[in-house]
Every structure is written in C-alpha cells, then in structure tokens.
N, C-alpha and C positions, 0 to 999 in steps of 0.2 A: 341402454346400449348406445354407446357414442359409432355415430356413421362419421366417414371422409368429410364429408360436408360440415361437419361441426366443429371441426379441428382447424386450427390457425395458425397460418402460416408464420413465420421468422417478425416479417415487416410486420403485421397485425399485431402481432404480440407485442411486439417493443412499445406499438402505439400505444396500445390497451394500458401496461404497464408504466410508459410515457418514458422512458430509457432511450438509448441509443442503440440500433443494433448490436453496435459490440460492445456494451453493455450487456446485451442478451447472451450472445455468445460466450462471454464471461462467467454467467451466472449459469450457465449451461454447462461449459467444463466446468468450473467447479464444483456440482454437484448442488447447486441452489436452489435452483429451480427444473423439475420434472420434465420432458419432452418426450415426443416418439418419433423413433425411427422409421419411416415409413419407405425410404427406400438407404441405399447405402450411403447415399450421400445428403440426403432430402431428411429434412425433422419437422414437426408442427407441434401446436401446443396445445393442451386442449384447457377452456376457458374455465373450467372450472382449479385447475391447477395455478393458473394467473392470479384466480382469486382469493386464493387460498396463499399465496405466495405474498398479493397485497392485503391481507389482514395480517400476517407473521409479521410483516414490517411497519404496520401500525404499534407505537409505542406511547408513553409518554413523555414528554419532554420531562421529568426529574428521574422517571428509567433512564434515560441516556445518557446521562450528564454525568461524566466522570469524577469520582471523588479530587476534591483539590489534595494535592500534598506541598507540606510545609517546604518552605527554601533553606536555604542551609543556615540562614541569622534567625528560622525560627516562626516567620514570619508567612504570609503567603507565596507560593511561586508567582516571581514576578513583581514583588514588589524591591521598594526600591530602602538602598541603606548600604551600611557594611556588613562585607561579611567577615572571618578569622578565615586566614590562611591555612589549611589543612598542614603542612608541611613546615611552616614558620611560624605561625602560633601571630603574625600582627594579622592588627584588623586595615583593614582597608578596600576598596572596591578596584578588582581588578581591570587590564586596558580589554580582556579580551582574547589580547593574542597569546601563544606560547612562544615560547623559546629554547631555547635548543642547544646546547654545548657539539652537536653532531656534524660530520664536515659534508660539504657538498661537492658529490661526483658528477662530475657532467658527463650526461647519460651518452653522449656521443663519442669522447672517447674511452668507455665501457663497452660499447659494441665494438667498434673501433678493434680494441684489444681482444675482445672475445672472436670475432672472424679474421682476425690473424691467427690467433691460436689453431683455429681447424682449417685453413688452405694448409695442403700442402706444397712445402717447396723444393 
C-alpha cells in the first residue's frame, strides 16, 4: 500500500527523471506519464511509476535511428549533385528560392479598403 509519505512531489520528480518541470507537466497532459490527484489542484508521483516511465525510455541507439530515405538524384538525403527538374525535365542544382508569377498586395492598402467598406457614411 503506498502512504502520502511515498509519493513525490512535481519538483522531486522532475529531479528523479532529470527533466524540467515543464517537461513534467508536459508528459503529464499528455498522458505519458501516470500521476495523482491528490487534491484539485495538487498532483504527485509515485516512484515506482517514474521508473517504470525511465526503463520505457531506455532504447537502443539502432531502435531509434530513423530509416535514411533516398534524395531525389537517387542518392542519400543530403548528399550533394544534381538533381532533374520535376516539371522541365534539366538537370541542374537548384538556388533554393521559388518564384512566383503572383502580384503583391500591400497589405495596408487591403485593410485600408476593407474598413471603408464597413463605416458607414
């Protein structure tokens, strides 16, 4: 039977776990990690739930490591080359930026004309 006295506060926890509190509070809304309510506004943890929380999060590092996927010349993401142009068919290595055939509204005279619209005169 777990007494008051066994149970861990917000700060302890975080320690215990080495997080930040709002870390804690995080894993707590989210449904991550177990707590109780012990009054309406007041939560503690109890240590056996902490630990149970840091073995779940023990992994391997080749568990974790996300599959690489190829770039679009074929090659790894991120390596370097040309690629073909989806839409023109050349190869070459793009600058980056887009561009745009689209005009530009300057947003001030757009409100400008929309609160004329609704005074009345």
């Amino acid at each position: 039977m777990t007494t008051k006295d066994d149970l861990l506060y917000p700060e302890e926890a975080a320690r215990v776990l080495a997080v930040s509190p709002s870390t804690l509070k995080r894993l707590k809304r989210d449904g991550t990690l177990p707590f109780i309510r012990v009054s309406a506004r007041a939560v503690r943890y109890h240590p056996d739930d902490l630990e149970a929380y840091k073995k779940a999060q023990r992994t391997r590092e080749a568990d974790t490591a996300p599959p690489r996927r190829a770039g679009a010349n074929g090659k790894g993401k991120g390596s370097k080359g040309a690629t073909t142009c989806p839409s023109t068919g050349t190869a070459g290595r793009g600058s980056g930026t887009m561009t745009s055939a689209s005009t530009v509204v300057d947003f001030t005279d757009r409100l400008a004309q929309r609160r004329a619209r609704r005074r009345p005169r």
